[in-house]
VOMIKOL-443852 format. One line per field, with one value per residue (C-alpha): residue in one letter; residue number from 0; x, z, y. Coordinates in nm, 4 decimals. Layout:
// residues N
r (a, ...);
k (NUM, ...);
X (X, ...);
Z (Z, ...);
Y (Y, ...);
// end
This chain:
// residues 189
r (x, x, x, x, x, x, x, x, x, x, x, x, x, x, x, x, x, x, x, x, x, x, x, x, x, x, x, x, x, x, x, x, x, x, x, x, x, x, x, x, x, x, x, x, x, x, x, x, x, x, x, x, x, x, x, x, x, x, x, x, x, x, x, x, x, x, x, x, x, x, x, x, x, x, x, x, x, x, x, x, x, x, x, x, x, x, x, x, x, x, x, x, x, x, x, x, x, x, x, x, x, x, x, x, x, x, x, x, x, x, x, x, x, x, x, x, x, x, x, x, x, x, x, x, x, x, x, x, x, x, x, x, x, x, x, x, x, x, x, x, x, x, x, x, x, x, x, x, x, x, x, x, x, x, x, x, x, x, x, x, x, x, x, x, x, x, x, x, x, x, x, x, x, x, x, x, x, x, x, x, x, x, x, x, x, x, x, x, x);
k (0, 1, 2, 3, 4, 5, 6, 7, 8, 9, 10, 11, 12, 13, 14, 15, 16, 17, 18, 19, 20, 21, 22, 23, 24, 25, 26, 27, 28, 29, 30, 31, 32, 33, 34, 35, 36, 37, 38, 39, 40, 41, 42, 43, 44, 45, 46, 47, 48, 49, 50, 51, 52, 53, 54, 55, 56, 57, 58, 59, 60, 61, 62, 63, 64, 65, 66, 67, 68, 69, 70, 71, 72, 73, 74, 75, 76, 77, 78, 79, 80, 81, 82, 83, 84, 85, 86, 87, 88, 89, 90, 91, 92, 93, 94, 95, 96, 97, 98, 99, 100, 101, 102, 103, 104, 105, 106, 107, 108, 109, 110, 111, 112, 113, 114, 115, 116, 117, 118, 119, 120, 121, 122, 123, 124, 125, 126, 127, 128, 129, 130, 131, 132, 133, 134, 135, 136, 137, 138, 139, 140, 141, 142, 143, 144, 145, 146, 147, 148, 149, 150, 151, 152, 153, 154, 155, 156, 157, 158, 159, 160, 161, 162, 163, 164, 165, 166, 167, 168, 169, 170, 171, 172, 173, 174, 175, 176, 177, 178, 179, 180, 181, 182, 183, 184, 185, 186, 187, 188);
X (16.5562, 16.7825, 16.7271, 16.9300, 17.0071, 17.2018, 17.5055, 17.5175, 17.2502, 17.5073, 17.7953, 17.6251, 17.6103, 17.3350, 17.1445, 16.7415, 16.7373, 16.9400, 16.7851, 16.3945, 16.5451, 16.6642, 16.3205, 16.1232, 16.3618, 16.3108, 15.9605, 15.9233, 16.1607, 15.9153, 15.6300, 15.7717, 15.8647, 15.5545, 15.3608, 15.6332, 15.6089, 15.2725, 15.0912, 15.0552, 14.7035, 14.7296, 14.3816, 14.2648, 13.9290, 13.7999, 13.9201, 13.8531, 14.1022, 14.3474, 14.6224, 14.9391, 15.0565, 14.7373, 14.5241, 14.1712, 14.1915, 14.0255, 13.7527, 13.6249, 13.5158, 13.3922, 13.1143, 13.3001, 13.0657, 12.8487, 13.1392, 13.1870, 12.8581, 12.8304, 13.2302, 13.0385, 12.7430, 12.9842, 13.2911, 13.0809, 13.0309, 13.4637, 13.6924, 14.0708, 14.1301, 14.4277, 14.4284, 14.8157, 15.0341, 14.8190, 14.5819, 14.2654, 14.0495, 13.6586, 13.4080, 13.0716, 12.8272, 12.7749, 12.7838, 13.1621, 13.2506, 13.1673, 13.3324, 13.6571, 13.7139, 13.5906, 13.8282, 14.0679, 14.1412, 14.4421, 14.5817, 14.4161, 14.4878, 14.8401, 14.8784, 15.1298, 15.4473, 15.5097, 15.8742, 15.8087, 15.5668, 15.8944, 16.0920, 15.8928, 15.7145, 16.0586, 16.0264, 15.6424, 15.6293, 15.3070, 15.0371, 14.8615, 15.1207, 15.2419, 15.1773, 14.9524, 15.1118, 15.2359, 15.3517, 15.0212, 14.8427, 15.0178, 14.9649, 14.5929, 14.5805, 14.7481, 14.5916, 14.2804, 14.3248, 14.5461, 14.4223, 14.0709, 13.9185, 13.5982, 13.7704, 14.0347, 13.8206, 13.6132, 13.9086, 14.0521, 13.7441, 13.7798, 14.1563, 13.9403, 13.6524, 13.9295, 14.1397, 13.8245, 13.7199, 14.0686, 14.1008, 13.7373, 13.9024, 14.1980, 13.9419, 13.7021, 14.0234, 14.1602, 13.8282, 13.7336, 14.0711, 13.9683, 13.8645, 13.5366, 13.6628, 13.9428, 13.6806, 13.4972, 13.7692, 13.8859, 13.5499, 13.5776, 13.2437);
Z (-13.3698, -13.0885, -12.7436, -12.5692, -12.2316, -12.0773, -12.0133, -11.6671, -11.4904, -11.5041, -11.3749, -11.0119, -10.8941, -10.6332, -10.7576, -10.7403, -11.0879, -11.1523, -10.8744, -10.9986, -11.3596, -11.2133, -11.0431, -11.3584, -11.5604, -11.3547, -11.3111, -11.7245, -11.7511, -11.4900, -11.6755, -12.0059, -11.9038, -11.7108, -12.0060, -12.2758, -12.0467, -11.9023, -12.1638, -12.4026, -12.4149, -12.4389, -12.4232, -12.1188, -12.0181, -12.0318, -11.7960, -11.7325, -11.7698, -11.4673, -11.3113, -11.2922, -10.9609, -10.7780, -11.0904, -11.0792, -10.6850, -10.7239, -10.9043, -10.5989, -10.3962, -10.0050, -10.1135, -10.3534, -10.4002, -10.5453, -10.7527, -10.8799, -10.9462, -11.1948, -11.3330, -11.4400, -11.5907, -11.7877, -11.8816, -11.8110, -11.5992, -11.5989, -11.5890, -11.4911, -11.2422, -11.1016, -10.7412, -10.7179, -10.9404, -10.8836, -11.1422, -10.9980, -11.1595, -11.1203, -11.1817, -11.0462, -11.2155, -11.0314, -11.3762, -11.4550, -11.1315, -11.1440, -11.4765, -11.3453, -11.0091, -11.2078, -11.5325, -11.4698, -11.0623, -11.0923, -11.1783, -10.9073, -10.6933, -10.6091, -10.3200, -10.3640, -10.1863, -9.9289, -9.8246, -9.4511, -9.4605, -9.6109, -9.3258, -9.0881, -9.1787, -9.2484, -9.6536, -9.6542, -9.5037, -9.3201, -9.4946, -9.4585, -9.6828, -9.9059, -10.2849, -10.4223, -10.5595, -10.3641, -10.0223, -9.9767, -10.0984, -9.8548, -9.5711, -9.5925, -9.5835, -9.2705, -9.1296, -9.2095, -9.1094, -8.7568, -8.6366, -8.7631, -8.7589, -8.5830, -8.2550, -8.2335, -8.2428, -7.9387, -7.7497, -7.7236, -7.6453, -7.2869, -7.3323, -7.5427, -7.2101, -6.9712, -7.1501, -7.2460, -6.8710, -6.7411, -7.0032, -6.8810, -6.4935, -6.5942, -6.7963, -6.4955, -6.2436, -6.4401, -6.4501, -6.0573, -5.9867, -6.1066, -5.8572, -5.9076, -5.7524, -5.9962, -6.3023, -6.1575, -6.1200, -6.5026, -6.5992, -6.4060, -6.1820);
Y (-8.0806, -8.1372, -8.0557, -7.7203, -7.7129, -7.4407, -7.5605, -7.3087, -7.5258, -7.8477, -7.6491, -7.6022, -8.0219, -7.9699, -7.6770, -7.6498, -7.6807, -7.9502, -8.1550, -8.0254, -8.1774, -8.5100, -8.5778, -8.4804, -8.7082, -8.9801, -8.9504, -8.9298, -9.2381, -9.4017, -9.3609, -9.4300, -9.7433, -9.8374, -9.7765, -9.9347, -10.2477, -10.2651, -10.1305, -10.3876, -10.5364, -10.9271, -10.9964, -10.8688, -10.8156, -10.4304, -10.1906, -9.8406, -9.5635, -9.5759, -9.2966, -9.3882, -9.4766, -9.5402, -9.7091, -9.7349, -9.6777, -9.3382, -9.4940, -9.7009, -9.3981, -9.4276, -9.7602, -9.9539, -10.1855, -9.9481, -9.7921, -10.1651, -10.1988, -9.8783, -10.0002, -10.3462, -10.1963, -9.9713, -10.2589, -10.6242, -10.8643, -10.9365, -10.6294, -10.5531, -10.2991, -10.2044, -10.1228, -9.8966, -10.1521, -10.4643, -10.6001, -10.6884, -10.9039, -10.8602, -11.0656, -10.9119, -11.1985, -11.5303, -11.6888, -11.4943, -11.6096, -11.9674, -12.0356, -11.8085, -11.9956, -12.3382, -12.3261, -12.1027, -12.1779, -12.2663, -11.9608, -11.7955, -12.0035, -11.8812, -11.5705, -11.3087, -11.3571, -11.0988, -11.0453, -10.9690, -11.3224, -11.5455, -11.4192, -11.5208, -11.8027, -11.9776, -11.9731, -11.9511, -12.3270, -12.2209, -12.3388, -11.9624, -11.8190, -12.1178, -12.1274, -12.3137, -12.6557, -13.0152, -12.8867, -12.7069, -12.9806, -13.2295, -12.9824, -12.9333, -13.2625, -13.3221, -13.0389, -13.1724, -13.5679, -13.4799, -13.1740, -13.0708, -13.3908, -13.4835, -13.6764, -13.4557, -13.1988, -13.3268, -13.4807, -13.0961, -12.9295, -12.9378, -12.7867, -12.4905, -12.4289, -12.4000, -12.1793, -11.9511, -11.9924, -11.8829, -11.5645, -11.4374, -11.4884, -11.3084, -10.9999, -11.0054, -10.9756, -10.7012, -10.4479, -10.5053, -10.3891, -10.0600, -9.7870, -9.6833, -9.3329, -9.3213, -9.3000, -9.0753, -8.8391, -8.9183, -8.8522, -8.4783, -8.5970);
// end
């Protein structure tokens, strides 16, 4: 059975209809292919039903970790959620956790890459915002050696009272400045 449009709605270009068609179109091609792609369960831990563009988001409520709580009683101590497009991966036993972050860390391990955070962090060469691999590795560990260590540590503590000591100056400067009679006429007194 084929599908019959009137052929009077595609003669007007911009027409309400034809634009109210379009966005309905799109938005069923959107979802078929979200769910054509996405869909496919290779082995993934339980999940609860989700919408389609916010996920499981609705499910968290104003105290999500009491909405978590009541999702693990209901799917187990691991469960996918998807928070908008991400999948979220929850693991609300100490026991799940350990033997997540202790066998599988290494694919956790890895942050997202934000766009805005390559830009300015020259190609996510800040240690903050670089994957997980050699570079971090090698980073961390200068981090650690050169900067955190114990003596430098103590050799830069006077650098850290001073600078504390002149950013209190510069607050206390700043609010004695202010005109007590200035409040009160702010305040309508």
């Amino acid at each position: 059975m084929a599908l019959k449009l009137p052929l009077h709605l595609l003669q007007e270009p911009y027409s309400f209809t034809n634009l109210a068609l379009l966005a309905f179109l799109s938005i069923l091609l959107y979802f078929l292919f979200d769910y054509l792609c996405f869909s496919k369960n290779f082995n993934q831990p339980p999940s609860s039903p989700k919408l389609p563009i916010i996920g499981n988001f609705h499910q968290l409520g104003f105290l999500p970790h009491q909405s978590l709580r009541s999702l693990s009683l209901k799917h187990g101590p691991l469960m996918l959620l998807k928070i908008g497009r991400i999948p979220t991966l929850v693991a609300s036993s100490p026991k799940m956790a350990e033997q997540v972050m202790k066998m599988q860390d290494h694919i956790f391990a890895n942050r997202s890459t934000i766009k805005m955070m390559d830009k300015i962090c020259y190609g996510q060469k800040n240690i903050t915002f670089a994957p997980y691999g050699e570079y971090w590795r090698q980073a961390k560990k200068a981090i650690t050696l050169h900067i955190l260590s114990n003596k430098k540590v103590h050799f830069l503590q006077p650098i850290r009272v001073d600078e504390v000591t002149l950013l209190l100056r510069n607050i206390s400067a700043s609010s004695s400045s202010v005109n007590s009679s200035e409040m009160d006429q702010v305040k309508g007194g």
